[in-house]
N, C-alpha and C positions, 0 to 999 in steps of 0.2 A: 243434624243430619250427619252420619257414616260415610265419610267418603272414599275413594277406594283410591289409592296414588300407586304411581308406579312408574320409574324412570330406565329409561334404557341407551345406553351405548351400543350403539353399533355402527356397522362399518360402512363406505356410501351405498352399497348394492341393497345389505340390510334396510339400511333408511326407508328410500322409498320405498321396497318393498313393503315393508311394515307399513309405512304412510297408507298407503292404498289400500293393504288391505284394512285397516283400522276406519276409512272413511267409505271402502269399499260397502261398509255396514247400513249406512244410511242414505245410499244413494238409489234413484228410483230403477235405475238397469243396474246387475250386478255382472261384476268382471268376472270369471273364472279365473282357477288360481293361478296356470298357466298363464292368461291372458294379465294378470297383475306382476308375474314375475318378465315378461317380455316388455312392456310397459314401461316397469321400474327402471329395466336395463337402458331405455332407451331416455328415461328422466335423467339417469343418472351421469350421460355421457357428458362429460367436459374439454375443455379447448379448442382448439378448431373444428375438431370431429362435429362440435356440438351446432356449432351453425348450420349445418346439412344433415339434422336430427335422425331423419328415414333416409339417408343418400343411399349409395350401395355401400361405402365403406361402413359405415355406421347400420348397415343391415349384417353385416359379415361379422362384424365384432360381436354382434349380440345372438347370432348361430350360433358362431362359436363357442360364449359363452355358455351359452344353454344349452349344445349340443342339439339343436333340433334344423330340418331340412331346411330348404327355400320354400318348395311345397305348404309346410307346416308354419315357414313366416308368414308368408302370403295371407295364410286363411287364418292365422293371428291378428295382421292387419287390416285385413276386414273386418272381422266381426270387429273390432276396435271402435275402427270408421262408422262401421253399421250400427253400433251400441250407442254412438256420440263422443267417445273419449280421445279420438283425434280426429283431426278438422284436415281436408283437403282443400286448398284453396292455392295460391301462386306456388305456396310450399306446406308440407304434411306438416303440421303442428297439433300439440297436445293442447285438450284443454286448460286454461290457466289455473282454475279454482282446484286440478288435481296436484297443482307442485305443493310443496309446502316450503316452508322457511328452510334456508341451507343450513342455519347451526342447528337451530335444536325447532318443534312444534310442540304444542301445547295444544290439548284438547277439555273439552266439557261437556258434559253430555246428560242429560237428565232424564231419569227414568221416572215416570209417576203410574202407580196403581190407581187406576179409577174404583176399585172396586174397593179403596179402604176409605 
């Protein structure tokens, strides 16, 4: 069997993005690409910020980043919530099964033709 490989560097923003949208593919609700690049930013938060994932500061960083309103985080983070990819409960949390491994992920994925 032809297998198809492919290794990439990139940088933490890139990462998950990439991550998400690459499992974005097999998941039963799919994120829009908007909704995966807001996501990302918010996977991707580290140090203190990162314990208050949705706080406001950690909302503000990721406007900024992406350039887009409160308005437009807001109805970001619904449809999120509404989709299933983050959980409201004592505090806003992401699904787990979305992070991946901090150095590198590795995937597999099998395509079969029924029809040969």
């Amino acid at each position: 069997m032809k297998q198809i490989s492919k290794q990439l560097r990139l940088d933490k923003d890139s990462y998950y993005e990439t991550h998400l949208s690459i499992v974005n593919c097999i998941l039963p609700v799919k994120m829009t690409p908007m909704e995966i690049k807001v996501l990302s930013r918010f996977m991707g938060l580290s140090g203190d910020i990162s314990q208050d994932r949705f706080g406001t500061s950690a909302k503000k960083l990721v406007k900024t980043a992406l350039n887009i309103t409160s308005a437009g985080m807001s109805n970001y983070l619904r449809s999120l919530k509404d989709k299933g990819f983050i959980k409201e409960g004592a505090t806003v949390t992401i699904l787990p099964i979305l992070f991946p491994n901090n150095k590198e992920q590795d995937y597999l994925f099998k395509l079969i033709n029924i029809e040969e």
